[in-house]
VOZAPA-712047 format. One record per atom (N, C-alpha, C, CB): residue number from 0; residue in one letter; atom name; x, y, z. Coordinates in steps of 0.05 Angstrom, whole numbers, plus 5000, padded with zeros to 4 digits. Last residue first. Glycine has a CB too. Layout:
N
@k=NUM r=A a=CA u=X v=Y w=Z
...
# end
This chain:
106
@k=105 r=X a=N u=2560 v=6384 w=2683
@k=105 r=X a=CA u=2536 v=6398 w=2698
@k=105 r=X a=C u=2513 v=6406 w=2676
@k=105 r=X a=CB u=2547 v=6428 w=2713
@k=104 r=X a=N u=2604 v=6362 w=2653
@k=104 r=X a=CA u=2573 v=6352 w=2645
@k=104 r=X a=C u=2550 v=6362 w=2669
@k=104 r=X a=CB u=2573 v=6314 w=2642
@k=103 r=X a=N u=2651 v=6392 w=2616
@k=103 r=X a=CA u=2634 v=6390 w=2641
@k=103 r=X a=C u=2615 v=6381 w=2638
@k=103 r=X a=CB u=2628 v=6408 w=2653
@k=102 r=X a=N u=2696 v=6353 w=2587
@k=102 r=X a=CA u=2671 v=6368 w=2587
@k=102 r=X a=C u=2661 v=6371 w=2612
@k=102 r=X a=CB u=2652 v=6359 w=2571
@k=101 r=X a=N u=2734 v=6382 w=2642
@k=101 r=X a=CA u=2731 v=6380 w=2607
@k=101 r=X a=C u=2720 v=6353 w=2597
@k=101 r=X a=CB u=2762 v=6383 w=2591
@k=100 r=X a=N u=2729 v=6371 w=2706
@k=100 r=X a=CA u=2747 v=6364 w=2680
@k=100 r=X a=C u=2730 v=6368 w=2654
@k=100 r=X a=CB u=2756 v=6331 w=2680
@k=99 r=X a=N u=2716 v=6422 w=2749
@k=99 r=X a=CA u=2705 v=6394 w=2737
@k=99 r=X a=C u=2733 v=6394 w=2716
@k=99 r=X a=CB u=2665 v=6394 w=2719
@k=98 r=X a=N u=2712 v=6471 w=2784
@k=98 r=X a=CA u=2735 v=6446 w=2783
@k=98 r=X a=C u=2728 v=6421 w=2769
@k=98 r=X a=CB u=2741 v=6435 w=2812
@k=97 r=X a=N u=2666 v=6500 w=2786
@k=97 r=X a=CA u=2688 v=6498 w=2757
@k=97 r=X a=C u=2712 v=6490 w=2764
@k=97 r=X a=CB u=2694 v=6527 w=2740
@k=96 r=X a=N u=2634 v=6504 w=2828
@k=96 r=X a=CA u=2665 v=6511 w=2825
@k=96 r=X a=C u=2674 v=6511 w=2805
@k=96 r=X a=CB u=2683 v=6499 w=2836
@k=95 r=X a=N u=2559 v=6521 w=2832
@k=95 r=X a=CA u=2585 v=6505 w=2820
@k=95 r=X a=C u=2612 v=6519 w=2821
@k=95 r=X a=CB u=2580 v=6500 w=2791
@k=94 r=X a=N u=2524 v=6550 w=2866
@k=94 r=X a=CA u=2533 v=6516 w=2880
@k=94 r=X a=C u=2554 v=6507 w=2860
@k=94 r=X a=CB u=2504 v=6488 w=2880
@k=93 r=X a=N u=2517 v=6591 w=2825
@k=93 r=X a=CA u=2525 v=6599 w=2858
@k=93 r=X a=C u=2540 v=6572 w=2864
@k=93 r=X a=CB u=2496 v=6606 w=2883
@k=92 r=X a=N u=2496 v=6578 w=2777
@k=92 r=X a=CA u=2522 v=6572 w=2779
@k=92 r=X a=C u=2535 v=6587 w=2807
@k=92 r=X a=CB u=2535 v=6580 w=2751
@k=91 r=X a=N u=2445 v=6603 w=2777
@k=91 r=X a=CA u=2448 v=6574 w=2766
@k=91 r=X a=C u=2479 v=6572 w=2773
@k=91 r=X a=CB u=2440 v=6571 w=2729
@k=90 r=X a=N u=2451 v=6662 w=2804
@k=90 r=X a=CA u=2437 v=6631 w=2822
@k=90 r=X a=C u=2448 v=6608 w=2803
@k=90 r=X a=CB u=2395 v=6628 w=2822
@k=89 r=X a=N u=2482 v=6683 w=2757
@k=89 r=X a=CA u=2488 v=6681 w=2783
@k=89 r=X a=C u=2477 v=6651 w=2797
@k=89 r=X a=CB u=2477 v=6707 w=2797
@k=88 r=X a=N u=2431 v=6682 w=2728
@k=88 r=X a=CA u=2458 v=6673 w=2718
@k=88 r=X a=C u=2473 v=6660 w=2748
@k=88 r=X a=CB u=2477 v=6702 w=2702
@k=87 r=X a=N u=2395 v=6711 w=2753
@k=87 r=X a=CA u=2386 v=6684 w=2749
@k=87 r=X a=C u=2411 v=6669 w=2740
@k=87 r=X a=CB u=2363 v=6681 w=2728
@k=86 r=X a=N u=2427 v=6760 w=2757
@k=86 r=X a=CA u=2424 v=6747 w=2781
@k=86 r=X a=C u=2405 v=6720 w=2774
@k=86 r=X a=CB u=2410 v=6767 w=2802
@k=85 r=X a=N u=2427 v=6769 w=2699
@k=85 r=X a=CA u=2450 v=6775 w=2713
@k=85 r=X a=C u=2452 v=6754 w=2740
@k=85 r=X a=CB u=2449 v=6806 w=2721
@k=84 r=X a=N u=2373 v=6781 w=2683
@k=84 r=X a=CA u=2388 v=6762 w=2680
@k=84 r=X a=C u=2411 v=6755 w=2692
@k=84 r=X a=CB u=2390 v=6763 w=2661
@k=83 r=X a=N u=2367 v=6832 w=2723
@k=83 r=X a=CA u=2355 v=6799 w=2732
@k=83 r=X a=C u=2370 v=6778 w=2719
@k=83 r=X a=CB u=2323 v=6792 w=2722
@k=82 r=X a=N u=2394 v=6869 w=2699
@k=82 r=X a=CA u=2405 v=6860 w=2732
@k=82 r=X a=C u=2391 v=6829 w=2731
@k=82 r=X a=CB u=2389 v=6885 w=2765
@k=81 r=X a=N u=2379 v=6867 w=2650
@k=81 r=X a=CA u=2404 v=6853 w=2649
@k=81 r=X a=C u=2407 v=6851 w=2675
@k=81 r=X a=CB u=2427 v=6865 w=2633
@k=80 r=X a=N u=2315 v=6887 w=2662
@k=80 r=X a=CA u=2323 v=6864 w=2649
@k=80 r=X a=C u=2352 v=6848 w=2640
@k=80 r=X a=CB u=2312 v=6868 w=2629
@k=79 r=X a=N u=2338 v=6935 w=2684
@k=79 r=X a=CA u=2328 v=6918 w=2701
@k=79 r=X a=C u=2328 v=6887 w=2686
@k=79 r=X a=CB u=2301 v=6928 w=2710
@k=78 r=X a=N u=2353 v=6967 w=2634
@k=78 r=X a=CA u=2377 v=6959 w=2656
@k=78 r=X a=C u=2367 v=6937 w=2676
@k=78 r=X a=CB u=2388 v=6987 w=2676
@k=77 r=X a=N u=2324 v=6921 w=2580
@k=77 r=X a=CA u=2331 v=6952 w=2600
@k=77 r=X a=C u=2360 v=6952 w=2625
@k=77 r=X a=CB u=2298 v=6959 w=2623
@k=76 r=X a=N u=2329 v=6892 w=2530
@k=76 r=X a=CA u=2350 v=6908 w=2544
@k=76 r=X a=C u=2345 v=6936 w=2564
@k=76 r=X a=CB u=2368 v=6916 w=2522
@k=75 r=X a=N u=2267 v=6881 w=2513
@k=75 r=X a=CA u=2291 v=6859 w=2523
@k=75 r=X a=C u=2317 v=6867 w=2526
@k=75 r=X a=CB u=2295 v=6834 w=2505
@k=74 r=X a=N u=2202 v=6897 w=2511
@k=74 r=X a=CA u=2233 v=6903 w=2515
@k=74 r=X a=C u=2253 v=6889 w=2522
@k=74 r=X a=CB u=2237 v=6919 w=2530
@k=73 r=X a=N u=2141 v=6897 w=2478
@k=73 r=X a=CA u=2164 v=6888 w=2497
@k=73 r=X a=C u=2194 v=6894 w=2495
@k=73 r=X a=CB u=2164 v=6861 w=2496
@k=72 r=X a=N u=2079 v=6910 w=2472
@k=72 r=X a=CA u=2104 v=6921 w=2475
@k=72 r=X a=C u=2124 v=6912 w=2493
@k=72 r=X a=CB u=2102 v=6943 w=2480
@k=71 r=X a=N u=2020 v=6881 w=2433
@k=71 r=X a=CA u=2049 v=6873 w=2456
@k=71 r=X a=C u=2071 v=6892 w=2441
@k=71 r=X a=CB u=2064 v=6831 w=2454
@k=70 r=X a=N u=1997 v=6882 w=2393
@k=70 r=X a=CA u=2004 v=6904 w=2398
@k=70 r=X a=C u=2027 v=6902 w=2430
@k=70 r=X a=CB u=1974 v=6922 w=2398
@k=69 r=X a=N u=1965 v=6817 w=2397
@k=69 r=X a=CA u=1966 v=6842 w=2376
@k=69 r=X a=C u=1965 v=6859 w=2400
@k=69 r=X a=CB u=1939 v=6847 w=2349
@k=68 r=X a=N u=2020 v=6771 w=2429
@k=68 r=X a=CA u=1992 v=6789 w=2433
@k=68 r=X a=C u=1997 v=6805 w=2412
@k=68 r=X a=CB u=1986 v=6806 w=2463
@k=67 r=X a=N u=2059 v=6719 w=2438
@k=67 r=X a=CA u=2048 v=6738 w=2426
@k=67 r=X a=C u=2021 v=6745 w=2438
@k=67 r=X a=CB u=2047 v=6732 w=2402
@k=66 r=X a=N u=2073 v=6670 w=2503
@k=66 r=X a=CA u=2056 v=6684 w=2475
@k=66 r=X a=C u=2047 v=6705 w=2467
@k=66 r=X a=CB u=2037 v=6679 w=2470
@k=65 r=X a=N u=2121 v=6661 w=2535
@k=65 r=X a=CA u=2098 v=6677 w=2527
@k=65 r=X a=C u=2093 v=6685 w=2503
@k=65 r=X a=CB u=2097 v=6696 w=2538
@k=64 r=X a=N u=2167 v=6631 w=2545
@k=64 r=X a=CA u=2138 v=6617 w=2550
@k=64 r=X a=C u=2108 v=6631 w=2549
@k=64 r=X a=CB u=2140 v=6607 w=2578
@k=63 r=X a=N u=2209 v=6657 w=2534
@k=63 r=X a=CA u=2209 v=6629 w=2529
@k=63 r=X a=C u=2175 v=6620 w=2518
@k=63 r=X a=CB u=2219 v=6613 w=2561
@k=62 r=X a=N u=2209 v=6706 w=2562
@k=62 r=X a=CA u=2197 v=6696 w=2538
@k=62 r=X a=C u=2203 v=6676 w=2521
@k=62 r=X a=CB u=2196 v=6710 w=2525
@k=61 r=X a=N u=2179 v=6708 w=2624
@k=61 r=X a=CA u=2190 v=6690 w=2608
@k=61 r=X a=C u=2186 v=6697 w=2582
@k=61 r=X a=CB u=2180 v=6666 w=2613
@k=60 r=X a=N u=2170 v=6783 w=2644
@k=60 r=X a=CA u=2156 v=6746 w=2638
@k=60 r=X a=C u=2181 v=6733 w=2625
@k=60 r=X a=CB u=2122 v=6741 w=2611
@k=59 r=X a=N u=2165 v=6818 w=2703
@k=59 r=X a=CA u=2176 v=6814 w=2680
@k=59 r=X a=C u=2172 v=6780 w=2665
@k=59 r=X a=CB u=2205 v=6822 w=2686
@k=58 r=X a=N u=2102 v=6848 w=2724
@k=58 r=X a=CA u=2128 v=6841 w=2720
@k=58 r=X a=C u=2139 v=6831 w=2698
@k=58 r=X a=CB u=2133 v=6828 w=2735
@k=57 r=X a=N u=2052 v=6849 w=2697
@k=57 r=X a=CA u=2060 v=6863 w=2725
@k=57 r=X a=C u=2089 v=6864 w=2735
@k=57 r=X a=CB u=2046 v=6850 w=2747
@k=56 r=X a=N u=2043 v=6880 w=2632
@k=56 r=X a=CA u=2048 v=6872 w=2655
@k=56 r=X a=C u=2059 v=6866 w=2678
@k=56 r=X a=CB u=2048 v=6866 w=2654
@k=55 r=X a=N u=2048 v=6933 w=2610
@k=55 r=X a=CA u=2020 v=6926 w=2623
@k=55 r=X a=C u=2026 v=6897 w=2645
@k=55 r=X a=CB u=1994 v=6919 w=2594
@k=54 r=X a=N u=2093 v=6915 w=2565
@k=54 r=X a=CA u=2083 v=6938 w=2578
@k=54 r=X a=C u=2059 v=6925 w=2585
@k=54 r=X a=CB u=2081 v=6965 w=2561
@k=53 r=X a=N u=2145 v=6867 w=2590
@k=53 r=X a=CA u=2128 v=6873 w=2570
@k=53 r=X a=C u=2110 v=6890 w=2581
@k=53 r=X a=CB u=2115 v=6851 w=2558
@k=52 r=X a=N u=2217 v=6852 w=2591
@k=52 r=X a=CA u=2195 v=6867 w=2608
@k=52 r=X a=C u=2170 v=6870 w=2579
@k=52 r=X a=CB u=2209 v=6906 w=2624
@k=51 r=X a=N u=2236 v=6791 w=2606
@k=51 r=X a=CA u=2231 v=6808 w=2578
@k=51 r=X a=C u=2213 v=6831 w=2604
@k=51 r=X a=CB u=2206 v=6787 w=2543
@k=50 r=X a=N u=2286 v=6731 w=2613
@k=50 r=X a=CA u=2266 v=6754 w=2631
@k=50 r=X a=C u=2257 v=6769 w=2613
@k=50 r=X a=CB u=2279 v=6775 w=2652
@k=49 r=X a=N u=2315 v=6690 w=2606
@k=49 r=X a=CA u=2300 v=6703 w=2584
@k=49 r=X a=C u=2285 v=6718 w=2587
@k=49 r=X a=CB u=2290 v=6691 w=2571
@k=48 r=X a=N u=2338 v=6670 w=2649
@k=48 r=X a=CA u=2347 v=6684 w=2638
@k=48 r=X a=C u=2330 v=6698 w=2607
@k=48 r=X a=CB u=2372 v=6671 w=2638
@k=47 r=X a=N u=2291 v=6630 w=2675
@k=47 r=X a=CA u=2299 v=6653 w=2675
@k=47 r=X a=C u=2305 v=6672 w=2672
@k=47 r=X a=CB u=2303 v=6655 w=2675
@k=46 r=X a=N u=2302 v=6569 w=2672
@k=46 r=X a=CA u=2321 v=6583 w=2680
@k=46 r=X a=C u=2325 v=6618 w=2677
@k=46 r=X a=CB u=2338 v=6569 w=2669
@k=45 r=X a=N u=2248 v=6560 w=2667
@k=45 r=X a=CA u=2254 v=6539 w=2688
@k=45 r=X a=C u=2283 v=6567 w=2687
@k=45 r=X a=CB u=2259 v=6494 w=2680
@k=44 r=X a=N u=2204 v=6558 w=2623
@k=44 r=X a=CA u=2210 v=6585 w=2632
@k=44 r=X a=C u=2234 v=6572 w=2662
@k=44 r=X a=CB u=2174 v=6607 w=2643
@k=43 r=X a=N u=2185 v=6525 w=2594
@k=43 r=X a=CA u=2178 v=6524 w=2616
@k=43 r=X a=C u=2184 v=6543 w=2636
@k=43 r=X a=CB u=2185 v=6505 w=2622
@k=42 r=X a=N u=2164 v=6486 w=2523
@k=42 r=X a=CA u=2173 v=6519 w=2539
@k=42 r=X a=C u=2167 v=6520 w=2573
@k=42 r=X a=CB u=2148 v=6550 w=2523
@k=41 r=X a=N u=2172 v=6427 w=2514
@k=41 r=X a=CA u=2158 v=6445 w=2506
@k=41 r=X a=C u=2162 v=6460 w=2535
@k=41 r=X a=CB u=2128 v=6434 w=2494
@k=40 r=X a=N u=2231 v=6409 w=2467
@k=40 r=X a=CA u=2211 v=6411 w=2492
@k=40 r=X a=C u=2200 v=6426 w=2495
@k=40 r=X a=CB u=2215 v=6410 w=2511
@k=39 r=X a=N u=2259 v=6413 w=2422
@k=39 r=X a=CA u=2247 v=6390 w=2429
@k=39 r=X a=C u=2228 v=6389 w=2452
@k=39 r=X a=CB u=2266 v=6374 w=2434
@k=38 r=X a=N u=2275 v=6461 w=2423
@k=38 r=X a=CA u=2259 v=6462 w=2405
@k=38 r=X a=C u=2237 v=6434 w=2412
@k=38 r=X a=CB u=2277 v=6464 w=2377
@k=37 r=X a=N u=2290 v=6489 w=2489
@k=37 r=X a=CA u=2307 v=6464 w=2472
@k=37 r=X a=C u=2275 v=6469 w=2450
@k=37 r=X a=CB u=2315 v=6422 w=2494
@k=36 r=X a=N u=2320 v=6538 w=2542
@k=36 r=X a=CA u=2300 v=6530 w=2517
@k=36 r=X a=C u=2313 v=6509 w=2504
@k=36 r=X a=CB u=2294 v=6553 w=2495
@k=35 r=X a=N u=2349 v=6534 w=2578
@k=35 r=X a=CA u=2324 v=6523 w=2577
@k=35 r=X a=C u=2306 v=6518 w=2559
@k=35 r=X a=CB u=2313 v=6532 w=2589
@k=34 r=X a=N u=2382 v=6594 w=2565
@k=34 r=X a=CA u=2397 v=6567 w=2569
@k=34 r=X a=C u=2373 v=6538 w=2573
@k=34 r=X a=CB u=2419 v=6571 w=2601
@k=33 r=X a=N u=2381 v=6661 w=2529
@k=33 r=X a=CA u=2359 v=6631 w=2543
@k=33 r=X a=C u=2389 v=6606 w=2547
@k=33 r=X a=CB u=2325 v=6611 w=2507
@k=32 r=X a=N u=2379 v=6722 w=2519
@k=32 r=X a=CA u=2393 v=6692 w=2519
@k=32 r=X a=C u=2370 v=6670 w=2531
@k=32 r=X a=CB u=2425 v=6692 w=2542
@k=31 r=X a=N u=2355 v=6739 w=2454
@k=31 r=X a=CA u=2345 v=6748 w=2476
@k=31 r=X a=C u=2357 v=6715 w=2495
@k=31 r=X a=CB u=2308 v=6758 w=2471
@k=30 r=X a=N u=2369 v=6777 w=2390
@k=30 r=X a=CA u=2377 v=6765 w=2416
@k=30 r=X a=C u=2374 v=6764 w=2440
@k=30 r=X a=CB u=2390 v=6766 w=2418
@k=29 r=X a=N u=2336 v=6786 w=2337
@k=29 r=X a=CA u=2337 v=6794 w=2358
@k=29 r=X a=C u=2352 v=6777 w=2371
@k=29 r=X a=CB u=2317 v=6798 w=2367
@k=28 r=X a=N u=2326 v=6764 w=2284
@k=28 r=X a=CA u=2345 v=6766 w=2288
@k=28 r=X a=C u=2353 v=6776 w=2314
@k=28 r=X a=CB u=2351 v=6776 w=2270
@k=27 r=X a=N u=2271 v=6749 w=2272
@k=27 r=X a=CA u=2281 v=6782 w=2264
@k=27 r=X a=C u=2309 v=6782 w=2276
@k=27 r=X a=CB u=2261 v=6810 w=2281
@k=26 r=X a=N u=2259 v=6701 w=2301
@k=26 r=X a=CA u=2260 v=6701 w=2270
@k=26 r=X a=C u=2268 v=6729 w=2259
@k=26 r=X a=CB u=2232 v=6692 w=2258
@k=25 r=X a=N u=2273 v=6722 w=2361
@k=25 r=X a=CA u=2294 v=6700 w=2335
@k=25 r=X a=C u=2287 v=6706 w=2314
@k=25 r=X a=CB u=2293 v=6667 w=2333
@k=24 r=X a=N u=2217 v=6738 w=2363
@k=24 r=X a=CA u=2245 v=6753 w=2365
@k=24 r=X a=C u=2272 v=6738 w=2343
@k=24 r=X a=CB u=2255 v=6749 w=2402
@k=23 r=X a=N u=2186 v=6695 w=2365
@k=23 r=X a=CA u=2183 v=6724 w=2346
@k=23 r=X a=C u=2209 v=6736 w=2348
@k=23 r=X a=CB u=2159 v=6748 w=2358
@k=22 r=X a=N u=2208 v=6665 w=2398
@k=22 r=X a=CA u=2209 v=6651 w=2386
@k=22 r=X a=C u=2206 v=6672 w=2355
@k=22 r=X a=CB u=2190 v=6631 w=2396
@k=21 r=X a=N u=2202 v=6689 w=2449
@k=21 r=X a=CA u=2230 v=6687 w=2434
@k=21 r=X a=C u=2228 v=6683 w=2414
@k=21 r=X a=CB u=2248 v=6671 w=2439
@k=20 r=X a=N u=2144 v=6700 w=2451
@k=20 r=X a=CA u=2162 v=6721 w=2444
@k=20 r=X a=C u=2191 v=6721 w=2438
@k=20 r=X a=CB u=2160 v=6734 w=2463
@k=19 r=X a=N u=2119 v=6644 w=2417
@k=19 r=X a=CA u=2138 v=6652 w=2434
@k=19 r=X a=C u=2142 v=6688 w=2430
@k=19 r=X a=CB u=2166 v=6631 w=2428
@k=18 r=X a=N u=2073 v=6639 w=2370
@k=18 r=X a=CA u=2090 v=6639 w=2369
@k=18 r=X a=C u=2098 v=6655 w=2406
@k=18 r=X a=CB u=2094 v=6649 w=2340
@k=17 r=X a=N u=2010 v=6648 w=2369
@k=17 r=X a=CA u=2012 v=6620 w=2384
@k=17 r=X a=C u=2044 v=6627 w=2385
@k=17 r=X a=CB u=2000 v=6588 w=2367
@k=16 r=X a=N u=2011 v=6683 w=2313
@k=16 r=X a=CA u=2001 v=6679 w=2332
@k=16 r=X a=C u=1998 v=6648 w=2344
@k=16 r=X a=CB u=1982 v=6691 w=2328
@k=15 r=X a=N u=2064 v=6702 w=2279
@k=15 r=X a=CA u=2041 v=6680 w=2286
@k=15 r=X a=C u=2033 v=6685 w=2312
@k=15 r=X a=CB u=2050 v=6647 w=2284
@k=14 r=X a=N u=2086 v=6770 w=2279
@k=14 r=X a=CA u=2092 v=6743 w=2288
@k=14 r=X a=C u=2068 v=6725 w=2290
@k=14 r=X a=CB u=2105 v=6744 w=2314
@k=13 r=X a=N u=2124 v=6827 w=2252
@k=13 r=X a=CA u=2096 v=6804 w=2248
@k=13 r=X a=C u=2103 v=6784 w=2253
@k=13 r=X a=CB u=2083 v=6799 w=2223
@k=12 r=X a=N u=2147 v=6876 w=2292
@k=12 r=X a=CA u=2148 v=6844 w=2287
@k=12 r=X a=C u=2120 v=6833 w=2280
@k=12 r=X a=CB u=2159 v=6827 w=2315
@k=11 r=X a=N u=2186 v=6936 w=2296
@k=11 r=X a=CA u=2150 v=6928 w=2295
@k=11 r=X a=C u=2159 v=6896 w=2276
@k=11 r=X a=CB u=2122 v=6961 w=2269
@k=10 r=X a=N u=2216 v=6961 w=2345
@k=10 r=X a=CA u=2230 v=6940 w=2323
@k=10 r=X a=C u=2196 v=6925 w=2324
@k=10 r=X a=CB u=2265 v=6914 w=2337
@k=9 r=X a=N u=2222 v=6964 w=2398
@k=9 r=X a=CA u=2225 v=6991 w=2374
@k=9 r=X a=C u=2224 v=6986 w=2353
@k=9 r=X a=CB u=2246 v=7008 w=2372
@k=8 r=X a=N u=2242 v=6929 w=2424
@k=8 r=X a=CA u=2256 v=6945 w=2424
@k=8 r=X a=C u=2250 v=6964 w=2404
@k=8 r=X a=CB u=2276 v=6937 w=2424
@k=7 r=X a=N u=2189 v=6897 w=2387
@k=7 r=X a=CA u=2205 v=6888 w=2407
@k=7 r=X a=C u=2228 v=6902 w=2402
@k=7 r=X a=CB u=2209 v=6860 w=2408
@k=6 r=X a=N u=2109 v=6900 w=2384
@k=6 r=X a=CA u=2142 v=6919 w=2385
@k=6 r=X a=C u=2160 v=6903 w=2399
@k=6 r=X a=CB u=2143 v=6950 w=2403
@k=5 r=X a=N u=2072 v=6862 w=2332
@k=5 r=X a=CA u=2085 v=6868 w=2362
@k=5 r=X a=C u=2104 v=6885 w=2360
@k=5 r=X a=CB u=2098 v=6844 w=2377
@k=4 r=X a=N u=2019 v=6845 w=2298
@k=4 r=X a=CA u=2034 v=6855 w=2313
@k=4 r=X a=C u=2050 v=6857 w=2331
@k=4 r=X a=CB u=2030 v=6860 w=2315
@k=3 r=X a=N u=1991 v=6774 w=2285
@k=3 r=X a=CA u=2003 v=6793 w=2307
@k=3 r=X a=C u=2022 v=6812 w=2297
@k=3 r=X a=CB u=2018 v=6778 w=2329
@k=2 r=X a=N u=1973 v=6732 w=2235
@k=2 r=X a=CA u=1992 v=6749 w=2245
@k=2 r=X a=C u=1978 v=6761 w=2266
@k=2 r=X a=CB u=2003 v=6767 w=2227
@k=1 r=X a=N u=1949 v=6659 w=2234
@k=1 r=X a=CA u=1935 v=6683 w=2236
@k=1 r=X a=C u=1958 v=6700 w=2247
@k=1 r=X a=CB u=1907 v=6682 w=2254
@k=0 r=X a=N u=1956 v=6602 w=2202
@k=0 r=X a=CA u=1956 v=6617 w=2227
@k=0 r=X a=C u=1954 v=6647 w=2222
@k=0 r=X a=CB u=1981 v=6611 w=2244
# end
């Protein structure tokens, strides 16, 4: 496979190309949360919390479910990228009480 460039926080990443922006991130040790991601399945962006702002586009993407680009600039702590995670957090657990018993199996 063929490298990419990328910035993530300032932080220049050689990543495969076809690789996740989490998936570039993780291997440099970055932390970017996810609860949806599983290695076993393939990427769907379903909960969210892995919001990323990347420059040029129109909003904020999954980076679960986005693929590298040579020279992608992305950011994964602005203040808008912790309000969203914040409020995708929120929505997944609005309908739950945390009256369950140990384990929870929500």
């Amino acid at each position: 496979m063929s490298k990419v460039k990328i910035n993530i926080d300032g932080q220049e990443v050689l990543a495969e190309r076809g690789q996740t922006i989490l998936e570039a991130a993780k291997k440099v040790g970055i932390d970017i949360p996810t609860l949806c991601q599983d290695d076993k399945l393939l990427p769907f962006g379903a909960c969210r919390t892995c919001l990323v702002e990347v420059e040029g586009a129109k909003g904020p993407l999954p980076a679960c479910a986005t693929l590298v680009d040579e020279g992608m600039l992305v950011r994964t702590d602005t203040e808008e990228v912790r309000s969203l995670t914040e409020l995708s957090l929120g929505l997944l657990v609005s309908d739950h009480y945390g009256d369950c018993l140990a384990p929870c199996t929500l």
